[in-house]
Each structure stands twice: as C-alpha cells, then as structure tokens.
C-alpha positions as a Python dict, from the first residue, in 0.01 Angstrom:
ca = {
    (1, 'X'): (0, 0, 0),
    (2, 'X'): (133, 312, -101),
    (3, 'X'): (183, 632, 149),
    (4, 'X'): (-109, 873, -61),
    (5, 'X'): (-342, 830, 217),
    (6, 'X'): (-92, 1003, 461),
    (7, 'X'): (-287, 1373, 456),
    (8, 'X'): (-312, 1619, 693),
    (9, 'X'): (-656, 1498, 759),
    (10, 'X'): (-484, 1160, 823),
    (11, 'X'): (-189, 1289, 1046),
    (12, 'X'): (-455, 1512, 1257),
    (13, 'X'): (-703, 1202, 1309),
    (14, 'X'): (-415, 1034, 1421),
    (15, 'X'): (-272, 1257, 1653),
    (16, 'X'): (-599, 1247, 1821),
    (17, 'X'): (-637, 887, 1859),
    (18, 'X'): (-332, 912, 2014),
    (19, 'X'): (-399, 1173, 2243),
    (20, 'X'): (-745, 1019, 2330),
    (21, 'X'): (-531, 668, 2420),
    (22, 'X'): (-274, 863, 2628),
    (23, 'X'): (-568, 970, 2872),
    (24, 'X'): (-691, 630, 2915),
    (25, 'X'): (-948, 591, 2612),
    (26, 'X'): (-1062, 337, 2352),
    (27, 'X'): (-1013, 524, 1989),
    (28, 'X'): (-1040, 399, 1645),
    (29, 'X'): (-1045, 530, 1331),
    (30, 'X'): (-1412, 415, 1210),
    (31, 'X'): (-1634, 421, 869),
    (32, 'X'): (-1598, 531, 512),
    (33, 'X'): (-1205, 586, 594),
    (34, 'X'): (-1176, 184, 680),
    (35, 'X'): (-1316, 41, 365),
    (36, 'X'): (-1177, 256, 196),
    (37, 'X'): (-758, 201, 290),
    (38, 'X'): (-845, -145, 289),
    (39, 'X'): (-952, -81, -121),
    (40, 'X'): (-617, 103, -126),
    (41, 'X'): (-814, 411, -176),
    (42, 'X'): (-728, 754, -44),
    (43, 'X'): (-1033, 883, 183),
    (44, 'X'): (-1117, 1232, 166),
    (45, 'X'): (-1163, 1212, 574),
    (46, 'X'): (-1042, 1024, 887),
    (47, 'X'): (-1333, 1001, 1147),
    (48, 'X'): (-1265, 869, 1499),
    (49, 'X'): (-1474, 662, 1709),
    (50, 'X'): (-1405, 663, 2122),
    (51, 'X'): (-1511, 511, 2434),
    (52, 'X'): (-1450, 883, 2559),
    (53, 'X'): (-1763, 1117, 2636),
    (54, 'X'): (-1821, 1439, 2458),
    (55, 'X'): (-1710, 1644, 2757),
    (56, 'X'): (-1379, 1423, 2794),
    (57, 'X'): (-1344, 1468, 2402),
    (58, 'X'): (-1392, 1859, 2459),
    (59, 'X'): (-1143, 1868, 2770),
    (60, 'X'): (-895, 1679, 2569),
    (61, 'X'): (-870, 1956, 2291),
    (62, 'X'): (-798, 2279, 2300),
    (63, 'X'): (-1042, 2391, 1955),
    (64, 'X'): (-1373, 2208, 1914),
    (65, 'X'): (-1696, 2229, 1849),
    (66, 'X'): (-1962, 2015, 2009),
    (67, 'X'): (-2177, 1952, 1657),
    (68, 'X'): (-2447, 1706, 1778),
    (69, 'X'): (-2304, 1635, 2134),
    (70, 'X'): (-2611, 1477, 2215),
    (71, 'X'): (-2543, 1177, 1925),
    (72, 'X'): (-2224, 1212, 2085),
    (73, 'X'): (-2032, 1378, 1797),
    (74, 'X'): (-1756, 1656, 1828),
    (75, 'X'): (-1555, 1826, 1619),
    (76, 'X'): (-1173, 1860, 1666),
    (77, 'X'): (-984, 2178, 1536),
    (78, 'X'): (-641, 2150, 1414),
    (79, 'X'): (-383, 2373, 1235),
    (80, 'X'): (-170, 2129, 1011),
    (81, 'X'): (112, 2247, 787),
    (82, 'X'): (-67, 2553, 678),
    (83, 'X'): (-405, 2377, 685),
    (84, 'X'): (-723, 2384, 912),
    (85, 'X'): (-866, 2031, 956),
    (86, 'X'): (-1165, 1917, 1120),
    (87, 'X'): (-1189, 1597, 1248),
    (88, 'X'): (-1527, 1462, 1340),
    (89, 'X'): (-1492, 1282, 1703),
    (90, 'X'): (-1808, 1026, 1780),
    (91, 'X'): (-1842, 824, 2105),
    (92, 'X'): (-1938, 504, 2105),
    (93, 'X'): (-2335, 505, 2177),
    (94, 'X'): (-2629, 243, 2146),
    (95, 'X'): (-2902, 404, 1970),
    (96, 'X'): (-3283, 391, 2114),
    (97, 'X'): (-3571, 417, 1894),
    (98, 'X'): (-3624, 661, 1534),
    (99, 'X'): (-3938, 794, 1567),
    (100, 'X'): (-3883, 1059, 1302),
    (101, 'X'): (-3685, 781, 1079),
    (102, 'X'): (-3358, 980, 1072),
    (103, 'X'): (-3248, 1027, 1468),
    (104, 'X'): (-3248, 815, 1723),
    (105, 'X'): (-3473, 1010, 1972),
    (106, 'X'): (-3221, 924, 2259),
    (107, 'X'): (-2850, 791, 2295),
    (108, 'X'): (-2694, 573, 2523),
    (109, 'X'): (-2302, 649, 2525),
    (110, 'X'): (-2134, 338, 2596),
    (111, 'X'): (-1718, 227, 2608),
    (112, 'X'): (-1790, -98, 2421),
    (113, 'X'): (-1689, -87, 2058),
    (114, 'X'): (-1885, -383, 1940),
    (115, 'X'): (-2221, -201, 2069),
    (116, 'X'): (-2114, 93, 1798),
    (117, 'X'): (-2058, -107, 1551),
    (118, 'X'): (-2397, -301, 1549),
    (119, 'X'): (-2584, 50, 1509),
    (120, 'X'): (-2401, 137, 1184),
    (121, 'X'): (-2544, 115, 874),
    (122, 'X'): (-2345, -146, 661),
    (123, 'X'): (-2102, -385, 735),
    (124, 'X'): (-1807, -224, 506),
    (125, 'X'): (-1857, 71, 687),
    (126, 'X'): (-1898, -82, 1029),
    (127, 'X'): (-1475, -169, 1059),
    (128, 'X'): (-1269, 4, 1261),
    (129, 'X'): (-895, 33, 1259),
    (130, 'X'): (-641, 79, 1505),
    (131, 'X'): (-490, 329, 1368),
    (132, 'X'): (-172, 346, 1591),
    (133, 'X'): (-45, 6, 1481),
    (134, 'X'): (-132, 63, 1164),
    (135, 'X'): (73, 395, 1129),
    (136, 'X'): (385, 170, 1345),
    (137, 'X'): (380, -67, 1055),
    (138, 'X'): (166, -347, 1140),
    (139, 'X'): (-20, -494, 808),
    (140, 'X'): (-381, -333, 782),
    (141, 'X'): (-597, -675, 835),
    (142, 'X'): (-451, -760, 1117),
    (143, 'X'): (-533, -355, 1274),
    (144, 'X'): (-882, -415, 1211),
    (145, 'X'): (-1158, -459, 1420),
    (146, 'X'): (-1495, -692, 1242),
    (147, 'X'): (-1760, -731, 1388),
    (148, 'X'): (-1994, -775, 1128),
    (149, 'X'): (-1802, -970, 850),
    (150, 'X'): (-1682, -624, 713),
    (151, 'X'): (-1389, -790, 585),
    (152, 'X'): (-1570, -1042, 426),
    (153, 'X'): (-1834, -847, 177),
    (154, 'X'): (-1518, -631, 102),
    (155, 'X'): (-1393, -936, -72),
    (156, 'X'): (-1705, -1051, -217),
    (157, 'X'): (-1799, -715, -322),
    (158, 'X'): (-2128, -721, -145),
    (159, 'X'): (-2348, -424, 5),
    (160, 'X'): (-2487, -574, 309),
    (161, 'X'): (-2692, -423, 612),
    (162, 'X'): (-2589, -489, 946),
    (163, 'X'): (-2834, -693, 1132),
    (164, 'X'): (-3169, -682, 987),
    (165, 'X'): (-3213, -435, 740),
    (166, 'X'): (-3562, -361, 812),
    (167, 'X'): (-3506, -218, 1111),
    (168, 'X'): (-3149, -18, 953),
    (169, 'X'): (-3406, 112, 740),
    (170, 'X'): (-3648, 182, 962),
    (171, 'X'): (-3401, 426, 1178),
    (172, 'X'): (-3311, 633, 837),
    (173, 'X'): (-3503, 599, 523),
    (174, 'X'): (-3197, 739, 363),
    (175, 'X'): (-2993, 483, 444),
    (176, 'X'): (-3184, 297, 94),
    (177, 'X'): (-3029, 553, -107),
    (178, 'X'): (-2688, 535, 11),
    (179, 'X'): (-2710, 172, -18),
    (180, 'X'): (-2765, 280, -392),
    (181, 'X'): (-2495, 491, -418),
    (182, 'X'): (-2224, 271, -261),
    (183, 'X'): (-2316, -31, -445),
    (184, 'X'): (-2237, 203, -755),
    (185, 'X'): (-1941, 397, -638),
    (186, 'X'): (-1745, 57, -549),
    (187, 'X'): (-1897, -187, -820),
    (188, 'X'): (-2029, -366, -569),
    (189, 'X'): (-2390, -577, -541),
    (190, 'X'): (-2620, -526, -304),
    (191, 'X'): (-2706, -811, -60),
    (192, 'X'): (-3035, -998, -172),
    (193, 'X'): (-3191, -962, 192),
    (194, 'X'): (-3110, -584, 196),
    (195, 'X'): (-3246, -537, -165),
    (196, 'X'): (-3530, -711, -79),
    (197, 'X'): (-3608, -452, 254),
    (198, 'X'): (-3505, -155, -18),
    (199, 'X'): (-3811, -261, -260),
    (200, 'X'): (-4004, -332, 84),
    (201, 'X'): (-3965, 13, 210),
    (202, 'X'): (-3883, 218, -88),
    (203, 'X'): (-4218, 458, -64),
    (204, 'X'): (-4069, 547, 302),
    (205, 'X'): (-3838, 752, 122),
    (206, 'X'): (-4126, 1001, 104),
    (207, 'X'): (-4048, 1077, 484),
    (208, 'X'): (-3696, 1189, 443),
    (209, 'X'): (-3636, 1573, 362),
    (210, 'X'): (-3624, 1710, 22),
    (211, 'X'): (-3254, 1826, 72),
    (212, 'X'): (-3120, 1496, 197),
    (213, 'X'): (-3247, 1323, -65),
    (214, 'X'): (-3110, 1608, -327),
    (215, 'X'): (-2780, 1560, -250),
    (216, 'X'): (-2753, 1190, -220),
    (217, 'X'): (-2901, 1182, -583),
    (218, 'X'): (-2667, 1463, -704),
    (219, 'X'): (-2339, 1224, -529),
    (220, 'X'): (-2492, 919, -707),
    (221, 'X'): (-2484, 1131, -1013),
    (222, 'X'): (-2112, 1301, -987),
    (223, 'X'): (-1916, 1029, -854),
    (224, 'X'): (-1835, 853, -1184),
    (225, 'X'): (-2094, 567, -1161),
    (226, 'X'): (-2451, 751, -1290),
    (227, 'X'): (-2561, 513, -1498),
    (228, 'X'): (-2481, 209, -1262),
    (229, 'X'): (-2637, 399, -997),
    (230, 'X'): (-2969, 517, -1172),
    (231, 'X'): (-2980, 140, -1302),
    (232, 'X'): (-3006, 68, -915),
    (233, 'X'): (-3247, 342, -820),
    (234, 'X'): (-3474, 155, -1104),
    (235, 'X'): (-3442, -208, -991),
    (236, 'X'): (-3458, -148, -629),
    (237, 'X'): (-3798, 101, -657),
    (238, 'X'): (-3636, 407, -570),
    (239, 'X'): (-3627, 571, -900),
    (240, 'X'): (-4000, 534, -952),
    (241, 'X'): (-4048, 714, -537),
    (242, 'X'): (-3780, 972, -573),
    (243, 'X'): (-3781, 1091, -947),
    (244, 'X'): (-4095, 927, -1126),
    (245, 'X'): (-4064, 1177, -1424),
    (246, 'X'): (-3733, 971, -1517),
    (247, 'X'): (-3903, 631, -1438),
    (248, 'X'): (-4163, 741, -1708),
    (249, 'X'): (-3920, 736, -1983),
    (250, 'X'): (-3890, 395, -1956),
    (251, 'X'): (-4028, 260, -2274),
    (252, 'X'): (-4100, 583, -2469),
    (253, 'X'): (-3978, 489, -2794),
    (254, 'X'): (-3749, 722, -3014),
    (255, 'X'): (-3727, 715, -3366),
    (256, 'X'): (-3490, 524, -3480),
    (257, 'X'): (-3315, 713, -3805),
    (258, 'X'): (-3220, 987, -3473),
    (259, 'X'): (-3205, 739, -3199),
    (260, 'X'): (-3049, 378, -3265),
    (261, 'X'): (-3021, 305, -2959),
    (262, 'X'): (-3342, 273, -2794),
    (263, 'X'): (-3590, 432, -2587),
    (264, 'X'): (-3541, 766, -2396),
    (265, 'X'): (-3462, 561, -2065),
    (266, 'X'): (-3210, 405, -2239),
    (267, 'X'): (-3081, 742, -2383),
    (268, 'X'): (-3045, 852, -2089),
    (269, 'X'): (-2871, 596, -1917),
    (270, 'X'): (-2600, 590, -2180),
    (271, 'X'): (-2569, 974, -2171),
    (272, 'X'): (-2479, 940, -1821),
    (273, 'X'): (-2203, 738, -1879),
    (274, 'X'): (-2051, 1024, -2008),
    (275, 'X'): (-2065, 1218, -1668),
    (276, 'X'): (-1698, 1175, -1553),
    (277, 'X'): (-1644, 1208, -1160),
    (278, 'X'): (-1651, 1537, -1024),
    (279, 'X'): (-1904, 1671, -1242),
    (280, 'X'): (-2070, 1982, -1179),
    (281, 'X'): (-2427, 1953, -1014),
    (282, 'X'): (-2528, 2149, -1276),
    (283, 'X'): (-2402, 1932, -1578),
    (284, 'X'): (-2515, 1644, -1425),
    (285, 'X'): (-2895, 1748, -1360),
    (286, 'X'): (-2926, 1895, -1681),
    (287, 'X'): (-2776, 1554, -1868),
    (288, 'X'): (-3015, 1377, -1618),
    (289, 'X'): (-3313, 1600, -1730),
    (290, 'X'): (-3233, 1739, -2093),
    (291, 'X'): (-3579, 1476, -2216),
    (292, 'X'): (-3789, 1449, -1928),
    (293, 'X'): (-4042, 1632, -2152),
    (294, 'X'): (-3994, 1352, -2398),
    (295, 'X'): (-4263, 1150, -2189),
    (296, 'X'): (-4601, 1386, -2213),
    (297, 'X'): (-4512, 1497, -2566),
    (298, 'X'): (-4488, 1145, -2747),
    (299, 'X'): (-4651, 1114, -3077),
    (300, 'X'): (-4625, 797, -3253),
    (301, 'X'): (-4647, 818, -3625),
    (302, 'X'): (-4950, 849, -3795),
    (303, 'X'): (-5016, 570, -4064),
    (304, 'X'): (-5216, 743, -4295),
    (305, 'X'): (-4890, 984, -4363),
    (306, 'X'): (-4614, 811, -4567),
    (307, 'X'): (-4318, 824, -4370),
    (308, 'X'): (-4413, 985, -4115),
    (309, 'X'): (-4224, 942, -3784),
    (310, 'X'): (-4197, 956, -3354),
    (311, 'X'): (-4248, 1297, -3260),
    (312, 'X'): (-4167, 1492, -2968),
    (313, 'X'): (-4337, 1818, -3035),
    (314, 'X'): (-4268, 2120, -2745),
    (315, 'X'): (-4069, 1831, -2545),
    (316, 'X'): (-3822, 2121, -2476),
    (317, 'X'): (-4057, 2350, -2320),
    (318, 'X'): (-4248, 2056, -2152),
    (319, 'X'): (-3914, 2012, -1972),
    (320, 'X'): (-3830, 2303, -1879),
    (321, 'X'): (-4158, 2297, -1707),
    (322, 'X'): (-4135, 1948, -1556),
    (323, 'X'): (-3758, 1971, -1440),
    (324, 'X'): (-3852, 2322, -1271),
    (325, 'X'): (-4098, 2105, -1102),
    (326, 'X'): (-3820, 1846, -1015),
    (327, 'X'): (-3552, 2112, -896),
    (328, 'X'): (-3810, 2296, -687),
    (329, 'X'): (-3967, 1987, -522),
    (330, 'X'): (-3562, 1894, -392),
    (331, 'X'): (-3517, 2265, -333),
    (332, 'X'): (-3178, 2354, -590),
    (333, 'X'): (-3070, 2647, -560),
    (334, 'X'): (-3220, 2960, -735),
    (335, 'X'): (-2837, 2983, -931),
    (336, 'X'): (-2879, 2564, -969),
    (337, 'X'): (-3194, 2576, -1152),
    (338, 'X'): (-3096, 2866, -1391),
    (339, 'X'): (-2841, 2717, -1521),
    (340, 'X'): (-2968, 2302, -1498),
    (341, 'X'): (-3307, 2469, -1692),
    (342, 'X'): (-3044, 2657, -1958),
    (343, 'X'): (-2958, 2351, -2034),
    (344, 'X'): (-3245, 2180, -2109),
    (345, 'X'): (-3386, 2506, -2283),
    (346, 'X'): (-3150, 2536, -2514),
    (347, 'X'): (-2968, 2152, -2555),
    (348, 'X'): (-3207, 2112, -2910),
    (349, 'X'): (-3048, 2497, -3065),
    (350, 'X'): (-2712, 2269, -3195),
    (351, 'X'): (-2916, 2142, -3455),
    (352, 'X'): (-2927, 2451, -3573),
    (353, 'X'): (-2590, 2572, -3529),
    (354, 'X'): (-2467, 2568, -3904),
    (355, 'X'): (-2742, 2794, -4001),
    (356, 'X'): (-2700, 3043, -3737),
    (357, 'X'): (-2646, 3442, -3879),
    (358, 'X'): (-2343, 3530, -3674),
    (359, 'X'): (-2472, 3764, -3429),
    (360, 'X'): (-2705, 3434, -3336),
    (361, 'X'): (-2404, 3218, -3276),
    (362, 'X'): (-2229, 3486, -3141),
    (363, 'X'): (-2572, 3506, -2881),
    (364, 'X'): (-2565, 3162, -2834),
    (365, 'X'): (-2174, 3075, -2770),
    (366, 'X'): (-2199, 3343, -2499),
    (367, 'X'): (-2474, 3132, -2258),
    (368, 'X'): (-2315, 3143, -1940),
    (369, 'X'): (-2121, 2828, -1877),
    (370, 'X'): (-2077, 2747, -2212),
    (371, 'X'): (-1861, 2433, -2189),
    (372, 'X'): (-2150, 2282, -2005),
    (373, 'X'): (-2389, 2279, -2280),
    (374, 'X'): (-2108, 2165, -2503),
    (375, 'X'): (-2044, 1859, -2320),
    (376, 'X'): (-2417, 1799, -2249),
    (377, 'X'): (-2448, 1820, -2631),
    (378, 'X'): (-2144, 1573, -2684),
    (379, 'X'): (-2263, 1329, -2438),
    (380, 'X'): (-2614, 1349, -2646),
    (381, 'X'): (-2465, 1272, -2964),
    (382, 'X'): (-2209, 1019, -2838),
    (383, 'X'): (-2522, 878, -2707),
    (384, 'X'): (-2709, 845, -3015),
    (385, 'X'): (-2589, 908, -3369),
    (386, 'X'): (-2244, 982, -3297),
    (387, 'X'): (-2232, 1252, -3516),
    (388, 'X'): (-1966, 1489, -3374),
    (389, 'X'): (-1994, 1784, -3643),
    (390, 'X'): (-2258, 2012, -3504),
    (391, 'X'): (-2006, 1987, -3153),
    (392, 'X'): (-1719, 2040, -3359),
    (393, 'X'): (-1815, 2348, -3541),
    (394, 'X'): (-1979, 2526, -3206),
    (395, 'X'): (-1642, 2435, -3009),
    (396, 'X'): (-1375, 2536, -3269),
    (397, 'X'): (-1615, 2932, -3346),
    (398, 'X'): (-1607, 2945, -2960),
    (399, 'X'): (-1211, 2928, -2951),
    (400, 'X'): (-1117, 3124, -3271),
    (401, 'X'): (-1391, 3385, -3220),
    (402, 'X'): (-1292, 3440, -2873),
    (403, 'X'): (-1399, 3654, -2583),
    (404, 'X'): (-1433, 4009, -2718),
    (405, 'X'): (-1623, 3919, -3054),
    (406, 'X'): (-1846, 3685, -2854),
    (407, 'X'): (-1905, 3984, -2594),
    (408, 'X'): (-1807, 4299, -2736),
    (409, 'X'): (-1829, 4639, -2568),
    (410, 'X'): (-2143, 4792, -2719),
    (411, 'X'): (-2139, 5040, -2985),
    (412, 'X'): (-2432, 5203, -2894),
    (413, 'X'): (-2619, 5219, -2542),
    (414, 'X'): (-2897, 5346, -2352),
    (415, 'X'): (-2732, 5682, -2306),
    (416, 'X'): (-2658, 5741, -2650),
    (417, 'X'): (-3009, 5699, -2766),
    (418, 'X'): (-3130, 5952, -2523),
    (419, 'X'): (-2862, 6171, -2633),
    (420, 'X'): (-2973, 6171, -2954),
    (421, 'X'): (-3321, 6244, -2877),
    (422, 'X'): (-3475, 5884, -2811),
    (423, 'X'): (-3713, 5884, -2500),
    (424, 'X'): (-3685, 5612, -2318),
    (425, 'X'): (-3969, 5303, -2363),
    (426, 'X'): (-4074, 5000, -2411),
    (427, 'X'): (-3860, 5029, -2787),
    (428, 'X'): (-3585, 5107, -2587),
    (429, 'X'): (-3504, 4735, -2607),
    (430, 'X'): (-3564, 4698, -2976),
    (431, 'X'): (-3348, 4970, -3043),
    (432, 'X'): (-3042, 4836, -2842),
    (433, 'X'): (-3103, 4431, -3010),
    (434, 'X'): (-3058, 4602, -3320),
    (435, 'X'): (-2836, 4782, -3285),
    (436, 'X'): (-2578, 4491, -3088),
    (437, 'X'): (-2717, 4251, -3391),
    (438, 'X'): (-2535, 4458, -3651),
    (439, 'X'): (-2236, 4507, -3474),
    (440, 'X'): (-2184, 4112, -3391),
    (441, 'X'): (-2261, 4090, -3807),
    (442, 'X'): (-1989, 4348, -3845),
    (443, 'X'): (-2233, 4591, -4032),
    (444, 'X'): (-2142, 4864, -3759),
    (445, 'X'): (-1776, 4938, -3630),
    (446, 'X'): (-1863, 5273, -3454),
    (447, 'X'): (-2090, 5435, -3257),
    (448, 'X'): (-2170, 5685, -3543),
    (449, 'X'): (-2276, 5388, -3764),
    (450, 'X'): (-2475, 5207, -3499),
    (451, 'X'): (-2670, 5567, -3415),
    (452, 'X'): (-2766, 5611, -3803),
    (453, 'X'): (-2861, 5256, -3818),
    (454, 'X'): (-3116, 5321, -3573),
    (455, 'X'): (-3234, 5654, -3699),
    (456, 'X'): (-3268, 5478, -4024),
    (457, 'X'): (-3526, 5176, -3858),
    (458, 'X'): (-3608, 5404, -3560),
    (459, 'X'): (-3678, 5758, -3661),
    (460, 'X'): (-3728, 6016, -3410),
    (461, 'X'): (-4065, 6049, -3320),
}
C-alpha cells in the first residue's frame, strides 16, 4: 500500500487517537475511511470513534466544536502544515428508537466498541482500525476490528446491512439511497436480503427531507458511476419514489433514423455514462433532465402519412416545465436551476448551429457556462448518432472567435439613444437588439454607424 493516504486529515485524526489513548481511552479510526484504505483508496476524511464522552473529548482539545453532542459527535480543530482540519470525534453510543426515521430520539453512550458497531449502517462501513499500529507498521488486516463480516463483503464485493435491514431502514429511510450509491461507487452488489427490505420500504423515502435526498441523488450522479447507480435506483424502486418523471421514460420509444439506440430511458442511461467524476451539479442534472419532456409529448407516427415518424413536439418546453418542477420539489438552488433549466432550454439549438447568422451564434456561444452545454451536447450525440460535427463546429467558433467578438463592448447604449433624442420606452429594447445585432454581423464598427442605423429603422418620433 502506497503512502497517498498520509494527509493532513490523516496525520490530525491520528494525533488524536493518540492523544485520546494517552488519557486512558478506547479510539479507532471508524467508517468510510476503513473500507476505503483497505480498497487502497485515499479517503477524503479520517473520522474517529471513542469510548471517551463528549465532555472528555472537549477537555482533551484545546479547539472544538460540540456539533451534535447529544449523538455524541464533536468536532476537533487542528492547524496542520498551513491547513485547518476538522476531524469529526463520535463516542461510542447504542441508539434507542427513530421515531422521526432519521435520529435516534435518545442515545446511550457506551465504552464498548462492538455495541457501535452493530448500530451502523453497513457492514463495510462498520470496521474500525487501530490506527496506531497501523501507522507503526503493522499490516492493515490484522489492525482491524470486524464485527460484522466487514472484511468479508469487502472481498465478495457485497453491500450488506448490518443486522436486519428492516429495522437499519427503519431508523433512516436514507440509508436505501446510500445503499444505492455505494453499491455504484465501489462496483459492488447489493445483498439480496437488503435489496429485498429496499423494494419493501422504498415509498418510506417520502419521509426523508427534500434536501437529503437532493444531494444523495446529485453524489450518485457526480461520482463517476450515474448510470450504474440510476440502473439501481430503477431495480430497487427508488427511481420510480424519488424521481418518477425519469421512471416514465422507460419505454418511450425514439425514432430510430435519430435514436439507434433505444428508448429515452435508455438514452439517458447511456448519456450518463458520459458524466466523468466530479461533475458539476449542474451538468449532471441537466444531462439527467435534458428529455424528461420527452414523456407527455410522445406522438407515434401516424399511418395514414407516408413516412411519417416519432415525434416529440414542445418536449423542450415541456421540460423546462417538468424539471422546474423536479428542482423545486428537492429545493436547488435559485443559481442551480438557472443554469440546470439553460440547459435543457437550449440543448435542441445545436441542430441549428450551421445555419446560425453570426450575431445568433455569437448570442448563443456566450450562454453562461458554455462548456457545459457543449459537453451535455457531446454526451447526447455520443449517445445516439455519434455525429460529432454540429459539436465540432460550435467548439472550434467558440475558440477562434474568442472573448471580445463573442461579448463585445457595445457600440451604442442606452445613453446614447437619449442623447440623440430617443425617450426612453418600451422600444428602448428593440433599439439596443438592433443595434448589438449589426455590430456582432460586423455591419457597424462605430458608434456613429450604430446611431444612423437606428435613426434609419427608428426615426425620431
């Protein structure tokens, strides 16, 4: 195993393992962090689990913060080679009943590790490590605390609930999705028992907030594995509970001359594959969403017209109007949903890209964030004809036009017009388009030409 794991995060969840063993306590480092040195992957954080209380955890520190004390989680403050790294601190607890089917609605803290473990969601992430040995040299397996038969469904590649899933389900709905999302992350199946309690309880979702379930969608969609994981959400009944304008393009047939490659589920899917890890949120809900409007606007062909075809009439501004629904409903971001609904709004105008009078392209290269609606529009064709050409052309005008033709300073503004006697109104507007439309055709090159212009089309009342 190579030495990329050894962060600040890593050194500073160290340092207080060690610290919390000097004064006499159980720590380990616990979780996400676990499974993943055993894969040889880097984590992106160290958490600690401790038979110490929050108060002993808070005397033991100089710089925390006491988080959700009452679960028994604190954060620890360091400064680390120039960087500020929080480590989150938990103590071991037994959990009492979830009434509201995310908390527990009271904590036991306990000092046995074992009683931890059994509370946590799945057995890959229910290992713990000692850390100390590891860091001294000792080979990770035998630093590692099971429980659960962690180890075990590492190997096998197998998403498995610890205990009875019903009840891990029971004490947070949410925990179906993430079940979703780390079966696709890690390539991994999930466990026929805990599939079976997913399809069980998959309308519970309903109970779990509108934000939680946002962003454990938008990490199944970023993290590299979309299509695995939206091929997940479908078989295990989430898809269907959490986004059922998706699950409704299942089947909606495309015509084939545009769309060899199937339906608009299957469209989709493939288009995802294209999402590489780290995606924006952005990108990624407007490839997710670019046809939901492809569902309410099918037309199939109508026989008494020779050669007529699938239609999707106004599918664009159906889904601009069904994926505002979506965005609202999981509550994006007001800056989120301009841009996700920019991309669905205007992923169709490639087609017509060739044809475009310059000031048009010009218009149209200058969308903000661009490069997304060039990738969504790759990923489309990739995912379909294959036909790169409409892509090409829009990608090499954007880099040899180039910032100050696509976005010129104007010719001719507001304050001109007045000054030449224009009052301002409601053809204030028309006015200015015309005037910025002839100078990104390069019919204008100075104010002078771009005022006569308009007192040519626009005389002074």
């Amino acid at each position: 195993m190579n030495n990329n794991f050894k962060t600040a995060r890593y050194s500073a969840a160290l340092g207080i393992a060690g610290r919390l063993r000097d004064l006499g306590h159980v720590a380990y480092f616990a979780g996400g962090c676990v499974r993943d040195l055993l894969l040889g992957v880097a984590p992106q954080d160290f958490d600690v689990a401790t038979s110490a209380t929050p108060d002993e955890v808070q005397a033991a520190f100089e710089w925390t913060a006491a988080v959700g004390a009452s679960f028994g989680v604190v954060l620890v403050m360091q400064d680390l080679a120039g960087e500020r790294v929080a480590t989150e601190v938990a103590t071991f607890r037994h959990d009492g009943a979830y009434s509201d089917g995310r908390r527990p609605d009271a904590v036991r803290f306990s000092t046995d590790a074992r009683e931890d473990v059994l509370r946590r969601d799945f057995t890959v992430n229910g290992m713990l490590l000692d850390a100390l040995a590891f860091d001294q040299g000792d080979r990770i397996e035998d630093c590692i605390l099971d429980y659960v038969g962690g180890l075990t469904d590492l190997a096998a590649g197998v998403i498995r609930a610890i205990g009875d899933p019903m009840v891990r389900f029971a004490e947070d709905k949410l925990r179906m999705l993430r079940a979703v999302r780390f079966a696709a992350r890690l390539g991994f199946a999930i466990e026929a028992r805990t599939m079976a309690a997913i399809r069980a309880e998959a309308a519970a979702i309903a109970l779990v907030s509108a934000e939680r379930v946002r962003d454990e969608l938008t990490k199944i969609l970023t993290e590299g594995v979309a299509r695995r994981g939206f091929e997940l959400l479908d078989e295990s009944g989430l898809l269907v509970q959490v986004l059922p304008e998706i699950a409704k393009m299942k089947g909606v047939e495309q015509p084939p001359e545009y769309h060899p490659e199937g339906d608009v589920w299957v469209h989709t899917l493939m288009l995802l594959e294209h999402l590489p890890k780290g995606a924006s949120v952005t990108l990624a809900w407007g490839m997710l969403l670019h046809d939901v409007g492809k569902p309410a606007t099918f037309t199939a062909p109508d026989p008494a017209r020779a050669g007529d075809r699938i239609r999707f009439n106004g599918h664009v501004e159906v889904g601009i109007a069904v994926a505002r629904g979506i965005l609202n409903r999981l509550r994006f971001s007001n800056e989120e949903c301009a841009q996700i609904l920019a991309l669905v709004q205007h992923h169709m105008q490639f087609g017509d890209v060739m044809k475009m009078k310059q000031s048009t392209l010009k218009r149209f290269l200058r969308l903000p964030q661009f490069e997304e609606h060039l990738a969504l529009h790759r990923a489309d064709v990739l995912s379909s004809n294959k036909n790169l050409a409409l892509y090409e052309f829009a990608k090499r005008h954007l880099e040899e036009l180039g910032e100050e033709a696509i976005r010129p300073k104007l010719l001719v503004t507001g304050v001109d017009l007045i000054a030449a006697g224009y009052k301002p109104g409601p053809r204030f507007k028309e006015m200015l388009v015309a005037a910025e439309d002839a100078q990104l055709e390069g019919a204008i090159a100075t104010r002078e030409d771009g005022l006569r212009l308009i007192e040519e089309r626009f005389p002074v009342a």
